[in-house]
PANU-48358 format. One record per atom (N, C-alpha, C, O): x, y, z; residue in three letters. Coordinates in pm, whole numbers, padded with zeros to 5 digits, always signed. Layout:
N
XYZala...
end
This chain:
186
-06402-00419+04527unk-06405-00293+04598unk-06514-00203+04538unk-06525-00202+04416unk-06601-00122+04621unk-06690-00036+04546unk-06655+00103+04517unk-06547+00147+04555unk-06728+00166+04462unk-06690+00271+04475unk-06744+00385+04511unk-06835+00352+04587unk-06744+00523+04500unk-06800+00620+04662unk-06941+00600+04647unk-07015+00578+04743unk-06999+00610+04469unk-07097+00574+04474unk-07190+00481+04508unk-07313+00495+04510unk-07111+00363+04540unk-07189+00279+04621unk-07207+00266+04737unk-07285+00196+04800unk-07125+00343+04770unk-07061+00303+04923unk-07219+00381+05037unk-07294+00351+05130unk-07174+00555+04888unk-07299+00629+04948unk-07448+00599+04947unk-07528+00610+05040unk-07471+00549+04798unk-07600+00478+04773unk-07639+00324+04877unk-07755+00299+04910unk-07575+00276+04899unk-07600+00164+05015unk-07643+00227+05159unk-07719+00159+05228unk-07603+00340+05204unk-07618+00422+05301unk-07771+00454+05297unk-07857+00405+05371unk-07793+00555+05187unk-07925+00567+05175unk-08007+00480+05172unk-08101+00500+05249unk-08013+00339+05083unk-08077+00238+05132unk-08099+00180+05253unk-08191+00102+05279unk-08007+00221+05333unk-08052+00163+05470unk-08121+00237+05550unk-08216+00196+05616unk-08070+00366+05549unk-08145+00452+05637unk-08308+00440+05555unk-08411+00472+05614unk-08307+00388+05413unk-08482+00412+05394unk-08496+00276+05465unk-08610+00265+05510unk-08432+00189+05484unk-08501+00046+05550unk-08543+00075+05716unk-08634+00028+05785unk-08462+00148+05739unk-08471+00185+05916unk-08597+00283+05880unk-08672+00294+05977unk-08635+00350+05777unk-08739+00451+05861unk-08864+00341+05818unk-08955+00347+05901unk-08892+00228+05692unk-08963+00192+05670unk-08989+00102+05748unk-09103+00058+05733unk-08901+00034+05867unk-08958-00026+05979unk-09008+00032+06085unk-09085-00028+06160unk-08962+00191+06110unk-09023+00281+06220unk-09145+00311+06116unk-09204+00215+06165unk-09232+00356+06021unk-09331+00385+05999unk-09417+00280+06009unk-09525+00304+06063unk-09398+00169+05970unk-09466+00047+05966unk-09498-00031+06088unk-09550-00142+06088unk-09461+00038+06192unk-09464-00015+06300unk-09558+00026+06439unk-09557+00149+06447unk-09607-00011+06507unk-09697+00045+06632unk-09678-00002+06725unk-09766-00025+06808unk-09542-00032+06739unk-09451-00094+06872unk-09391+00010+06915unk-09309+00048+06832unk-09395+00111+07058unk-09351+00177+07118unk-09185+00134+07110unk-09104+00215+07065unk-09148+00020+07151unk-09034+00016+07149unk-08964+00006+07050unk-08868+00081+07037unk-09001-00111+06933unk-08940-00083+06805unk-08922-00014+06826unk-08830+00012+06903unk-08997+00071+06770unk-09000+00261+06746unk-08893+00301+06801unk-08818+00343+06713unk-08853+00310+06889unk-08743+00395+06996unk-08635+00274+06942unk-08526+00321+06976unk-08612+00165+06886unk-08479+00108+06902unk-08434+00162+06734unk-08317+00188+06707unk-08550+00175+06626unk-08523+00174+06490unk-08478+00320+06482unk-08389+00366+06411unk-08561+00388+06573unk-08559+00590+06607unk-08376+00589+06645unk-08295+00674+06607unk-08351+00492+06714unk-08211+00554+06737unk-08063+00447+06612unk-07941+00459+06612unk-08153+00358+06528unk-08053+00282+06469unk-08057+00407+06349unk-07959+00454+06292unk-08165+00436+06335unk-08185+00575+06211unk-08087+00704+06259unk-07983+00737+06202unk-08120+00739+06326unk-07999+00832+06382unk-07914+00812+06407unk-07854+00919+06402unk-07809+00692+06455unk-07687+00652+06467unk-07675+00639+06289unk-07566+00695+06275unk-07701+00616+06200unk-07669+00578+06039unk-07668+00761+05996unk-07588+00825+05927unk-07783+00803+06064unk-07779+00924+05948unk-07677+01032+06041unk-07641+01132+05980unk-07647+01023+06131unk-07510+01116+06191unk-07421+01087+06119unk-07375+01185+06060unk-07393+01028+06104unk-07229+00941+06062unk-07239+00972+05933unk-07143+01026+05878unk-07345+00946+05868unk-07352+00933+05716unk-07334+01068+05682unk-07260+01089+05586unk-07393+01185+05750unk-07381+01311+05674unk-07284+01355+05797unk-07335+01463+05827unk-07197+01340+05869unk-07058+01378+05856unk-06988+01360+05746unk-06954+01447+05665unk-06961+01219+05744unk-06890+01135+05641unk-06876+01172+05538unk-06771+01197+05479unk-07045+01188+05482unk-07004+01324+05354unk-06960+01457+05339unk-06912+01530+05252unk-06996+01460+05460unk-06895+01662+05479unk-06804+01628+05469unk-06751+01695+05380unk-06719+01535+05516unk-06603+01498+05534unk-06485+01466+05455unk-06364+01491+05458unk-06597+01378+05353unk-06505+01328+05243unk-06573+01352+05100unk-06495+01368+05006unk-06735+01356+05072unk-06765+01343+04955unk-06737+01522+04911unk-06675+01559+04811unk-06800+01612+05015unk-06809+01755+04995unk-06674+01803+04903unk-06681+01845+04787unk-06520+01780+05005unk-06455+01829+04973unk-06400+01810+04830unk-06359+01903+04760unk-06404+01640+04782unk-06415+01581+04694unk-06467+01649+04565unk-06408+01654+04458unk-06618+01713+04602unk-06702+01747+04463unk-06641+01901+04453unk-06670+01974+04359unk-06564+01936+04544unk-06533+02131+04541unk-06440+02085+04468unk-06438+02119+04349unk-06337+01995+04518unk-06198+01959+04435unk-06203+01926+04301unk-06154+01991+04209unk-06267+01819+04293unk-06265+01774+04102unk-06311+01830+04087unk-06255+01898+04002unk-06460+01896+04129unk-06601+01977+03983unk-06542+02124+04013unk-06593+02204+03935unk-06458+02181+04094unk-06484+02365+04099unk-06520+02370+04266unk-06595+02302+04336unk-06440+02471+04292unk-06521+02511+04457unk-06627+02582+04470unk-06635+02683+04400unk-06688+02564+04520unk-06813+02544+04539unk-06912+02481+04492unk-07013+02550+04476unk-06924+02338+04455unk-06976+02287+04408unk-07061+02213+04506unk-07167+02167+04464unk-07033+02197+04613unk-07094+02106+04709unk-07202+02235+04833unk-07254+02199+04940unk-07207+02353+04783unk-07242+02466+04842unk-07400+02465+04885unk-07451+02523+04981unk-07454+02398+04803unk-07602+02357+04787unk-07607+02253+04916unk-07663+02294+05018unk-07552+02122+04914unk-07533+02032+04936unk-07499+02037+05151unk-07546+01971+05243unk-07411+02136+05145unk-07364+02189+05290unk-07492+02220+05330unk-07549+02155+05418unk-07549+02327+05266unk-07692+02363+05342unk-07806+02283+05357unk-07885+02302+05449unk-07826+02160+05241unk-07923+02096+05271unk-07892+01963+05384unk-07980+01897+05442unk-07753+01947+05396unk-07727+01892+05550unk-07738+01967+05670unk-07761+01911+05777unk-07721+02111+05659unk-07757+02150+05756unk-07908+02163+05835unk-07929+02177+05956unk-08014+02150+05712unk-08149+02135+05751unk-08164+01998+05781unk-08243+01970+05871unk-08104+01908+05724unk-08118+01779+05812unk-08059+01770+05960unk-08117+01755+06067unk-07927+01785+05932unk-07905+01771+06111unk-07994+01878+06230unk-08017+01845+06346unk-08021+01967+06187unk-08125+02044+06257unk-08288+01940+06294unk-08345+01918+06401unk-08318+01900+06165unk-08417+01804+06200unk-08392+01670+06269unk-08474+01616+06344unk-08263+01618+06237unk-08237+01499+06297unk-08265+01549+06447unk-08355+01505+06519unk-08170+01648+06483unk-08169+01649+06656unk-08284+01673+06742unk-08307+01637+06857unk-08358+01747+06650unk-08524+01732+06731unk-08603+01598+06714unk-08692+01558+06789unk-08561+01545+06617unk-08625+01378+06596unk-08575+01289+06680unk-08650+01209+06735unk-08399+01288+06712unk-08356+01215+06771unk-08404+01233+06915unk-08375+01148+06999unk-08479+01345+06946unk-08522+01356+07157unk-08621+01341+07155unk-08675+01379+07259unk-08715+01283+07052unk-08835+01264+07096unk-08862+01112+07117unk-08806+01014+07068unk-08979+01125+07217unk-09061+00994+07256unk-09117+00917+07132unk-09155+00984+07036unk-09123+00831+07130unk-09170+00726+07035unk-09350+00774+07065unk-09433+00766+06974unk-09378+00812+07174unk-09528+00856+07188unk-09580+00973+07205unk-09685+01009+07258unk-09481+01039+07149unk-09458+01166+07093unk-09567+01236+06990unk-09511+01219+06882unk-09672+01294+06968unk-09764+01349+06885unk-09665+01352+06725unk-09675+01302+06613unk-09582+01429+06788unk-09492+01476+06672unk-09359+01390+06654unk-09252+01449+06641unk-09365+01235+06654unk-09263+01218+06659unk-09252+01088+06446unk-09154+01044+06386unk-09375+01080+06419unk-09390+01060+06284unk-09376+01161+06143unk-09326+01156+06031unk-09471+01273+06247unk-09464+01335+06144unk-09298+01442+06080unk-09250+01466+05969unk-09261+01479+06229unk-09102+01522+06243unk-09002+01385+06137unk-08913+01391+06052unk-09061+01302+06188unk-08937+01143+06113unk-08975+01165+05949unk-08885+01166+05864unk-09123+01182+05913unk-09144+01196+05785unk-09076+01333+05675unk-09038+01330+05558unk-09084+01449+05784unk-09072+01504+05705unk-08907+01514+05664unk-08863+01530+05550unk-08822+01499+05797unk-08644+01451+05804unk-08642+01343+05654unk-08574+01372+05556unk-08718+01234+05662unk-08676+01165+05557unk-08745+01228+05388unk-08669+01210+05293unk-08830+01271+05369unk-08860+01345+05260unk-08768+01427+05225unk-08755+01447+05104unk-08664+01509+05334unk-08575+01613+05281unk-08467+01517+05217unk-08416+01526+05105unk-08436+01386+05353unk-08314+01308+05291unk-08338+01257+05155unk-08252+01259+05067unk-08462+01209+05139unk-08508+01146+05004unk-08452+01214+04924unk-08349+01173+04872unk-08510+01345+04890unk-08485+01480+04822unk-08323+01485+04786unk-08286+01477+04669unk-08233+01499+04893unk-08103+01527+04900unk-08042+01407+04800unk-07961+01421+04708unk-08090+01315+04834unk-08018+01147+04800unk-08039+01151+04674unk-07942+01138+04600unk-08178+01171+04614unk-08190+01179+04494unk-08125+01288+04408unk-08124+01269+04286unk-08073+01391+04453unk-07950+01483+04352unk-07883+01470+04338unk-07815+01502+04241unk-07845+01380+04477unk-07687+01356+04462unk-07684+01265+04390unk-07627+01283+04282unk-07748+01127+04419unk-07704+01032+04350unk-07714+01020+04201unk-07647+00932+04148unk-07792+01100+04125unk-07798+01114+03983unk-07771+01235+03975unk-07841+01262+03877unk-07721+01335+04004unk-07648+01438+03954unk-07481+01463+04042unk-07378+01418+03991unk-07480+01529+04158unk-07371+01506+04182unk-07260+01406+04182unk-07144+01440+04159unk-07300+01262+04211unk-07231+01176+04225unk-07163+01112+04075unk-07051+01064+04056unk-07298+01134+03959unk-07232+01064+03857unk-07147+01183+03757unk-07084+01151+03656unk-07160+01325+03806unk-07010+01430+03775unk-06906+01369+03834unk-06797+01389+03780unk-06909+01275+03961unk-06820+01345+04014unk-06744+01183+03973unk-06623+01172+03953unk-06828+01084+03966unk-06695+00970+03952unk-06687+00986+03778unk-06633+00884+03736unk-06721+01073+03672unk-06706+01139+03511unk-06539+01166+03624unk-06449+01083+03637unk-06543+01263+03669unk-06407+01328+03707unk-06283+01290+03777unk-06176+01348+03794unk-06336+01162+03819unk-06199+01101+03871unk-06160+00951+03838unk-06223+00901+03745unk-06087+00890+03887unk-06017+00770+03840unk-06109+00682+03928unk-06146+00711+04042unk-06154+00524+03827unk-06202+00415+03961unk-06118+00407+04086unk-06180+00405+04192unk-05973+00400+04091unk-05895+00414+04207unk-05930+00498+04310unk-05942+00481+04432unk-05946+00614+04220unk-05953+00718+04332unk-06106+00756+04396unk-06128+00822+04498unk-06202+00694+04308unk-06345+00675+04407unk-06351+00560+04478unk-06432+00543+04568unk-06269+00477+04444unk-06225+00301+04579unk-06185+00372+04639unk-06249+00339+04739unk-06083+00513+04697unk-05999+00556+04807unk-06083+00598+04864unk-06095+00547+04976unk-06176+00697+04832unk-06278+00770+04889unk-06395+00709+04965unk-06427+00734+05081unk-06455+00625+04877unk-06528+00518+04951unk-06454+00435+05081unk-06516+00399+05181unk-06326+00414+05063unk-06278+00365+05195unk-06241+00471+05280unk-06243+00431+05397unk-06209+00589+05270unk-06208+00693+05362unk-06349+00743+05382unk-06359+00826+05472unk-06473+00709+05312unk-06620+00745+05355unk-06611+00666+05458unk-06609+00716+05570unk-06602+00510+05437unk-06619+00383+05524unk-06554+00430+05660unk-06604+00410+05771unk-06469+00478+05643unk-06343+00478+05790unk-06384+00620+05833unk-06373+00617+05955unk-06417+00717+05806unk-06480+00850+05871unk-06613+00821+05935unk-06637+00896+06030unk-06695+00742+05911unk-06794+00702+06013unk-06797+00623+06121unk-06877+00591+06209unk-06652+00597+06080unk-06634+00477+06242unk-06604+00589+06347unk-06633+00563+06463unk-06546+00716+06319unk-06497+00803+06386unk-06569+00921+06428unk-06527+01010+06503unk-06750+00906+06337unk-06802+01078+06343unk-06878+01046+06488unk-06876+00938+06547unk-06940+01157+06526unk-07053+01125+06613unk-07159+01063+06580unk-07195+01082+06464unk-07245+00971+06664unk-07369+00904+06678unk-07487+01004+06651unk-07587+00950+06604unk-07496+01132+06670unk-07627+01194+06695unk-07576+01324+06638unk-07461+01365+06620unk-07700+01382+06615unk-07669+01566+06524unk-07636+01595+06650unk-07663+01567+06766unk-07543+01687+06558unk-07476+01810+06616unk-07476+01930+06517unk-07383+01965+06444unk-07605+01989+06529unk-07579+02119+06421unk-07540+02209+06450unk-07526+02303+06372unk-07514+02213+06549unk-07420+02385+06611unk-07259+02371+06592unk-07178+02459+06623unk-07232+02265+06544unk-07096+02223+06550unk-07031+02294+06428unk-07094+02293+06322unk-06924+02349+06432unk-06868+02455+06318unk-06827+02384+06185unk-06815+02262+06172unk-06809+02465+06100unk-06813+02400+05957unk-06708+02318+05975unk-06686+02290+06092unk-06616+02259+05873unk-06511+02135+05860unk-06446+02273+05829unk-06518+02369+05802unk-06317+02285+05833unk-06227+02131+05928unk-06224+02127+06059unk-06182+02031+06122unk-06282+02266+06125unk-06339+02283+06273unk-06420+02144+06301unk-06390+02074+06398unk-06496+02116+06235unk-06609+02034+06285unk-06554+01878+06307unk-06599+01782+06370unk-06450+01897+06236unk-06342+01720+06261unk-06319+01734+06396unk-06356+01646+06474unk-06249+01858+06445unk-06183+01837+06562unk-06303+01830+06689unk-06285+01765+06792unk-06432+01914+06659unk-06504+01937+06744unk-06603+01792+06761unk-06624+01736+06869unk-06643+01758+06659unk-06688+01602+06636unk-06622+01461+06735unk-06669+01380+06815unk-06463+01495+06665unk-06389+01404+06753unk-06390+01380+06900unk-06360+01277+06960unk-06435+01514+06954unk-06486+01555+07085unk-06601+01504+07124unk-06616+01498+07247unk-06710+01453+07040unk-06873+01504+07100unk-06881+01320+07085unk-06939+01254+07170unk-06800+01245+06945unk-06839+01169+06973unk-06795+01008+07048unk-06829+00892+07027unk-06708+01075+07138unk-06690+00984+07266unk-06827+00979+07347unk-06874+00876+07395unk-06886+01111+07356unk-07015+01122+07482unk-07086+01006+07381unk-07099+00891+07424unk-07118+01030+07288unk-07264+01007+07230unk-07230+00882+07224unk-07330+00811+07236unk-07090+00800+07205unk-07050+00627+07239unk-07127+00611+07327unk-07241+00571+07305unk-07063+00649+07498unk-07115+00638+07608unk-07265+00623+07632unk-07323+00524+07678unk-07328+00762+07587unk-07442+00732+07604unk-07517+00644+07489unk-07639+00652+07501unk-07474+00562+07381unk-07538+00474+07284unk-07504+00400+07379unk-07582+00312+07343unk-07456+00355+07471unk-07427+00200+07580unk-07565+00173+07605unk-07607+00070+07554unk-07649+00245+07675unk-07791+00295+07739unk-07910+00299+07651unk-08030+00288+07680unk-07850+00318+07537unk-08012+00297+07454unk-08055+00213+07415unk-07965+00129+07425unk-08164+00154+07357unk-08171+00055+07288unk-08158+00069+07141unk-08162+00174+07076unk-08138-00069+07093unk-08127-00077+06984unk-08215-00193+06915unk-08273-00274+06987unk-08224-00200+06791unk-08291-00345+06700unk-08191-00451+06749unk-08089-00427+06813unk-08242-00591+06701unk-08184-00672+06708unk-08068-00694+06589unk-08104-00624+06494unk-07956-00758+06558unk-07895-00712+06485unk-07984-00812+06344unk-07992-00763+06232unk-08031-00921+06369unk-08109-00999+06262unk-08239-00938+06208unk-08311-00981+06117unk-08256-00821+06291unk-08356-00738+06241unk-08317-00602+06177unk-08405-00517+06163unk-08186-00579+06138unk-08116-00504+06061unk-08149-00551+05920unk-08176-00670+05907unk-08150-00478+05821unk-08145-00473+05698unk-08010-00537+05653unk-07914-00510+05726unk-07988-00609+05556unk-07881-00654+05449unk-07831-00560+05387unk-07910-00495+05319unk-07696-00520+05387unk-07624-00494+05252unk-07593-00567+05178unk-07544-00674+05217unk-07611-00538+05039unk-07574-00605+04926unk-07478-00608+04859unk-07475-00681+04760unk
end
């Protein structure tokens, strides 16, 4: 069983594998299938952590500890949702993807060597295996695509639970990578 820290750090690795096949690439379509496998990973992923890691780091480290952390998701999902409507032949649709992933870079890298290794100092291996499986199981459930207007948690559970039936529906319609052209977890 892993634990949150891996669960989260495997996340980030993928989403850098999805953008390093959309940069590397000059296939219109790639582009648009990796553009939306990147945004289906990074919705989910930064719910998931509002969801479960946030409350987590207020609880063991002190409340407000994750205060930093809220806001620099909020500049991502703001960027995600203008990244996620653009054309693959889009002027601005690299440089918008670059700069979304420089912030995530940014974010990933605090957390994962500062927040994350306070936060499993503060709790039991058990209880970062629970978390990691409630990270795992809150993304089966968040929405596909930003939603930054959506109200803070625990509002944003109920309002989420709402938005992301549509965004199922309409993931029927998009394309996607092939699944052998997905990245490995390890």
């Amino acid at each position: 069983m892993s634990r949150l820290t891996d669960a989260i750090s495997a996340d980030h690795r993928e989403l850098q594998a999805y953008y390093d096949r959309l940069v590397n690439s000059d296939d219109p379509d790639e582009q648009t299938r990796f553009q939306n496998q990147l945004t289906w990973g990074l919705a989910r992923h930064v719910v998931g952590e509002e969801l479960v890691l946030f409350p987590a780091l207020d609880r063991y480290l002190g409340e407000g500890e994750a205060t930093s952390d809220r806001r620099q998701h909020q500049t991502i999902k703001e960027k995600l949702q203008i990244f996620q409507n653009l054309e693959a032949s889009d002027p601005r649709f690299v440089p918008t993807m670059t700069i979304l992933m420089d912030d995530l870079a940014s974010h990933a890298q605090t957390e994962e060597t500062k927040d994350l290794v306070k936060l499993e100092g503060a709790i039991t291996a058990e209880e970062s295996r629970r978390l990691a499986r409630s990270f795992g199981r809150t993304k089966w459930f968040a929405p596909s695509r930003a939603h930054p207007n959506l109200p803070n948690p625990p509002y944003q559970t109920v309002v989420g639970l709402m938005a992301a039936p549509v965004d199922y529906l309409q993931d029927l319609f998009r394309k996607w990578p092939d699944p052998e052209d997905l990245p490995r977890s390890e």
